[in-house]
N, C-alpha and C positions, 0 to 999 in steps of 0.2 A: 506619622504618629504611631502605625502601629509598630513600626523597628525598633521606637523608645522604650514602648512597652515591652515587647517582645527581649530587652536589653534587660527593661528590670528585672521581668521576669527572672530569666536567668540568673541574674547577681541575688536575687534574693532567693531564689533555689539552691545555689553554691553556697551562699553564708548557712541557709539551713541545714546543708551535708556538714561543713564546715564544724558548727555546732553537736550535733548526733554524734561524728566522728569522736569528737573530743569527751562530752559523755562517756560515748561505751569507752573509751579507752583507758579514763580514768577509772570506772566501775570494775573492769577487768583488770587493772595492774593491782585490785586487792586480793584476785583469786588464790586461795594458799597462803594468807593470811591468816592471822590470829580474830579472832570477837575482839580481846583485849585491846591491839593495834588499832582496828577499828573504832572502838571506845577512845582510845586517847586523841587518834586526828580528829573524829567526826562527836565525839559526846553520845550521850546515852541516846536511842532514837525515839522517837515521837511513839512508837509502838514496837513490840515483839509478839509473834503467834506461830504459833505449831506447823514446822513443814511437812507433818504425817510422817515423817522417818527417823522421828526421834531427836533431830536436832530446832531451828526453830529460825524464824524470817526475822529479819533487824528491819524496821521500817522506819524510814525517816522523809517528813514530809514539810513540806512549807508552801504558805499561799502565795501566789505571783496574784499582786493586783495590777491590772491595767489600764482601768476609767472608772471613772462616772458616770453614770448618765445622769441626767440632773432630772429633779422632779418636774411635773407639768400641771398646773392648774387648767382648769376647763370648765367652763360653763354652758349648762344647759337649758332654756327655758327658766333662766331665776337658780337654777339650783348646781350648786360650782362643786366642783370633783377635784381630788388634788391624789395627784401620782406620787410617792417618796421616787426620792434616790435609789439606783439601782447600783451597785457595783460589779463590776465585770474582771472576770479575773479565773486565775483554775488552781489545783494544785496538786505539786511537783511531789512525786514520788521518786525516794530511789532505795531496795531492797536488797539485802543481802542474806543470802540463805549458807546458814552454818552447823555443819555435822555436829554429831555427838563430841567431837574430839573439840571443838572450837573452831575448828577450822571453815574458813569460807568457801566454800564449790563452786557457788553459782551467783547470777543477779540479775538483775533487771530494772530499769528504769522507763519513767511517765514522764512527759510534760518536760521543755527546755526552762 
């Protein structure tokens, strides 16, 4: 039992390298890129704010939901208590930071 585990483990360590690799690699093939280029593949972002240097952060963001938890009724002594729905879930950043000139420098990315 625990070698199967000890197997998942691993495969689902590697698909998570897997992932992150692929990420940063697409984030970095925009560096030295235009805002505009940017703008045409990916659309306008969910936010922009000031990177203190005079140029400004592209932020773009989306929710990953991934359950439900369902509600729970309960009773106590005569008197019933009812829980909503929770949803579970996070959300995905991914930021590009671009000089005065338009140009992209830098980036960084949240959440697969």
């Amino acid at each position: 039992m625990k070698k199967y585990l000890s197997y998942a483990l691993l495969v689902t360590l590697f698909l998570f390298n897997i992932n992150c690799t692929s990420v940063s690699k697409t984030m970095s093939s925009w560096v030295g890129s235009t805002k505009g280029d940017l703008y045409q593949s990916w659309g306008p972002p969910s936010r922009v704010t000031d990177d203190g240097q005079g140029g400004e952060i592209l932020i773009y963001e989306s929710s990953v939901r991934l359950a439900q938890q369902p509600g729970t009724i309960t009773s106590n002594y005569g008197q019933i208590n009812y829980t909503t729905p929770q949803n579970n879930g996070y959300v995905r950043s991914r930021m590009f930071y671009v000089n005065k000139e338009g140009k992209i420098y830098n980036w960084r990315w949240q959440g697969l």
